[in-house]
C-alpha positions, 0 to 999 in steps of 0.5 A: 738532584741537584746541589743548594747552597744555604741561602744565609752561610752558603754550605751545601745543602740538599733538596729535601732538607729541613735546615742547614748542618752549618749555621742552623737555618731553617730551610725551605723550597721555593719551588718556583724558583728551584731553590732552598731559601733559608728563614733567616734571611728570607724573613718571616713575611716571604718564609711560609711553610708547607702546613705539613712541615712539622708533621711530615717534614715537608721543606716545600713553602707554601703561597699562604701561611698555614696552607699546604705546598703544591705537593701536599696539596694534591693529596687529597686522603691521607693519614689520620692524625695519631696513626703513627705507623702510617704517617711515617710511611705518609712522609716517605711517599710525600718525600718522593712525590715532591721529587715527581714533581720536581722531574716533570717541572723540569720537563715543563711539566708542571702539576700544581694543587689548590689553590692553583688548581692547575692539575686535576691529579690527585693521590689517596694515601691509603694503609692495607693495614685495615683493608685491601689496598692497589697502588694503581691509577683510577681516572684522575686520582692515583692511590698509593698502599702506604705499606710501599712506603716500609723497607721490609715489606717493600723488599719482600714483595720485590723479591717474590716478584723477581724484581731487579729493584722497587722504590716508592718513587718508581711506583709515582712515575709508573703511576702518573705515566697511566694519567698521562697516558690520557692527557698526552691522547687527549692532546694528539700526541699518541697517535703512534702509540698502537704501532709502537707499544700494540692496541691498549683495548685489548683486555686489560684484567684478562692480560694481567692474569696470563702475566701473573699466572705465567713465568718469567723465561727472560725472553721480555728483554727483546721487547720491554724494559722490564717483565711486567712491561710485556703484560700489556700495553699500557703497562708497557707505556708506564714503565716506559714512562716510568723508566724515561723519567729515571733517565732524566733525573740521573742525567740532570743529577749528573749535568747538576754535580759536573759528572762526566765519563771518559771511559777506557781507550780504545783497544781495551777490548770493550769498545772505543774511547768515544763509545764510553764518554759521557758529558751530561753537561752538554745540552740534549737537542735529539733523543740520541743525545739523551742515550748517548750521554745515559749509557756510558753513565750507567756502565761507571755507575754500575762499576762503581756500584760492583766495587762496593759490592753491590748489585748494579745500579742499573741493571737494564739493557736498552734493547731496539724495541725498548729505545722506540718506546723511550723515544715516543715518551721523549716526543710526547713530553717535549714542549 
């Protein structure tokens, strides 16, 4: 995520925020431009908020008065009014799939709802709180458990499950990887697909059953970024897409902030100068570039995040394997 200044006392503003701490601004994200404009400069007639704003607190601005982002506008079942419960989990997962959209904007990937229309994607936010509820992707509609969007409940389920982490966000990219599963296909893009991630028509229910009913040795790690990766095919693909995505986001914060690394020299017993530098500023051309300037990122993340006494940041290894998958998701996106 990038840093903003506000457009009417240019103090340093973040995506996500309603006004700005210095002058008071109301503030608002032109999402075409990549910018937050602030209110009183833009003037009411070019300042249009999301519909949603006061309710959910989304900043987006929307084409019309009264009508609702290109986020919000792609759900199309949410809450109702007055299920407090549920529309402040509502927010949270609104706040995190505008961050979606903007990761595949910035891959030119754009995803616009009505009036546009341009994406036939849509999401039902549903609450498990009245009935059973998967977060999971059917054709062109990705449901979501609004319970992913409460902390406690989140947690618990990422403990039982032996995961490193879990966030609402991650959920929107392993999601939307399913949906472009189809469109990249239907595009010629994934022709390797079966050499590198095996056959996705294999049974998909029964595979998922031998996953959960199975236990977790760690031998995955050769093979896939995460456990449930190994299940099948085309979980492996999500979270390959779902991890690629995380990838970039960090690097384009990073490029974003001016944070470079330049590990420790050589002979220090861990490896050389070079093998641990890191300049996100420099362009991306092949995806050697993208890995080369992540790893040595993920090592000082990490250290830092030790040095507060927190688990790692980034607690993956990028095995063979898993770098061929990553690559394939690479080529498949570029434009």
């Amino acid at each position: 995520m990038q840093p903003f200044a506000c457009g009417n006392c240019r103090s340093l503003t973040f995506f996500g925020d309603l006004s700005c701490l210095a002058c008071g601004s109301d503030l608002g994200f032109e999402r075409a431009a990549g910018r937050l404009v602030a209110r009183d400069r833009a003037g009411e007639a070019a300042w249009t908020p999301c519909a949603n704003r006061e309710l959910i607190g989304c900043d987006w601005l929307a084409p019309a008065a009264g009508a609702l982002c290109g986020s919000c506008g792609l759900t199309r079942t949410r809450p109702a009014d007055g299920q407090d419960a549920d529309i402040a989990a509502w927010r949270v997962v609104e706040a995190c799939k505008r961050q979606l959209l903007v990761d595949l904007d910035g891959l030119g990937w754009t995803l616009a709802g009505p009036p546009a229309g341009d994406s036939p994607l849509r999401f039902d936010l549903l609450s498990s709180a009245y009935e059973p509820i998967v977060t999971g992707r059917d054709g062109d509609v990705i449901t979501v458990d609004l319970a992913e969007g409460f902390d406690p409940h989140r947690e618990a389920l990422r403990v039982q499950l032996g995961e490193p982490y879990r966030t609402v966000l991650g959920h929107l990219r392993h999601e939307v990887g399913h949906w472009f599963r189809d469109l990249l296909g239907r595009q010629g893009r994934l022709e390797e697909f079966p050499a590198v991630f095996g056959d996705d028509t294999t049974d998909y229910a029964a595979a998922l059953r031998e996953h959960y009913a199975g236990t977790d040795d760690g031998s995955w790690r050769r093979q896939y970024v995460s456990h449930y990766a190994a299940a099948h095919p085309a979980e492996d693909w999500a979270e390959s897409f779902a991890h690629y995505l995380h990838v970039r986001a960090v690097l384009d914060t990073a490029r974003a902030w001016g944070t470079t690394v330049d590990g420790p020299a050589a002979g220090t017993g861990i490896a050389g100068r070079a093998a641990l530098s890191c300049d996100p500023r420099l362009p991306v051309r092949h995806f050697d570039d993208l890995v080369s300037r992540w790893l040595p990122l993920t090592f000082a993340l990490n250290a830092v995040n030790r040095s507060m006494g927190r688990d790692d940041l980034y607690p993956f290894v990028l095995a063979p394997p898993v770098l061929r998958k990553l690559e394939l998701v690479h080529r498949a996106l570029a434009r």
